[in-house]
C-alpha positions in Angstrom: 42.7 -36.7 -61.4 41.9 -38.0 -58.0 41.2 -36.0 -54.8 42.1 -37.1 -51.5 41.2 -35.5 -48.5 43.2 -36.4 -45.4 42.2 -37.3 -42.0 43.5 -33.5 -41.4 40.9 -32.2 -43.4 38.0 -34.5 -42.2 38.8 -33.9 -38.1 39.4 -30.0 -38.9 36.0 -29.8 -40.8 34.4 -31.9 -37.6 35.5 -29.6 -35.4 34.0 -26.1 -37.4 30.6 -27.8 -37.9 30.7 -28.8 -34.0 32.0 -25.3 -33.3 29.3 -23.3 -35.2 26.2 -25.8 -34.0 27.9 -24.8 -29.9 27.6 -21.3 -30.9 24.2 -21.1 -32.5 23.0 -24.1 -29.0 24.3 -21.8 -27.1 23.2 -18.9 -28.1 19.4 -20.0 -27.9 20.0 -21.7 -25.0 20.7 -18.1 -23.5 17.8 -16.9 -25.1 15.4 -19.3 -23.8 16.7 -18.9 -20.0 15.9 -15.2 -20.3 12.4 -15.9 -21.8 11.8 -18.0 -19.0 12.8 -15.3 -16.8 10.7 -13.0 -17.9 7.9 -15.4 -17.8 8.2 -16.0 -14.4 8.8 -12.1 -13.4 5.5 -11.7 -15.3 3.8 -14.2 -13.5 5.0 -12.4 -10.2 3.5 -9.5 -11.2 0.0 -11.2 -12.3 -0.7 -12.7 -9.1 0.1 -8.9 -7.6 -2.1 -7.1 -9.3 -4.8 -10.0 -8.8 -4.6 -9.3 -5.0 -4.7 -5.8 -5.7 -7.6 -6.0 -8.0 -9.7 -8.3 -5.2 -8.4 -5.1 -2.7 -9.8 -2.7 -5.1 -13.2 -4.9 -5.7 -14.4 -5.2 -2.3 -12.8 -1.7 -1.4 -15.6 -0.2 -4.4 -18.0 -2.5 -2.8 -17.6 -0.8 1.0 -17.9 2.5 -0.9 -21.0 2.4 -1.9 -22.3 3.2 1.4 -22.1 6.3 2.4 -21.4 5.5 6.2 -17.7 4.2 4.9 -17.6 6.3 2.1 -17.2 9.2 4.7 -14.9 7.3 7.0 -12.7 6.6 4.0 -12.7 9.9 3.0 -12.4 11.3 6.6 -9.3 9.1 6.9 -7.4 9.3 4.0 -8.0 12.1 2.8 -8.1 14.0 6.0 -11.3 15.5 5.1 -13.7 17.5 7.6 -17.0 19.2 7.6 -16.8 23.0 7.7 -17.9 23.6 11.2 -16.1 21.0 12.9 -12.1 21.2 14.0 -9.8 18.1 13.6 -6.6 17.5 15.9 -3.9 15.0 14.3 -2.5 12.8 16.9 0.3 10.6 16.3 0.6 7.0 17.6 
């Protein structure tokens, strides 16, 4: 008993294997885009924070004297001494 597959068979069995290796390609491919993505929204957000960590550094470093220390606190703050009125003005 002999088996003979025909060219039928052969292109139809081409065509799954090509299907199912697009699908799972593709499907990774998809993935791989969003990781890179995300890496670069991430990256985004590293050098932000950087900047706002070299802010915060040399913002700490003014603080330590007290001549800024109660200009900064004067200012954002709106803080006053108790014998002393304030008038806001707007630009």
């Amino acid at each position: 008993m002999k088996v003979s597959f025909g060219s039928r068979f052969w292109i139809t069995t081409t065509v799954i294997v090509v299907l199912f290796s697009m699908f799972f390609i593709g499907r990774h491919l998809v993935h791989a885009f969003g990781i890179k993505r995300d890496i670069a929204r991430l990256q985004e957000e590293e050098a932000h924070y950087r900047t706002r960590i070299a802010e915060d550094s040399t913002l700490v470093e003014h603080l330590k004297y007290d001549d800024y220390l109660e200009e900064f606190a004067r200012e954002r703050f709106r803080m006053q001494r108790p014998d002393e009125k304030v008038y806001m003005m707007k630009d």
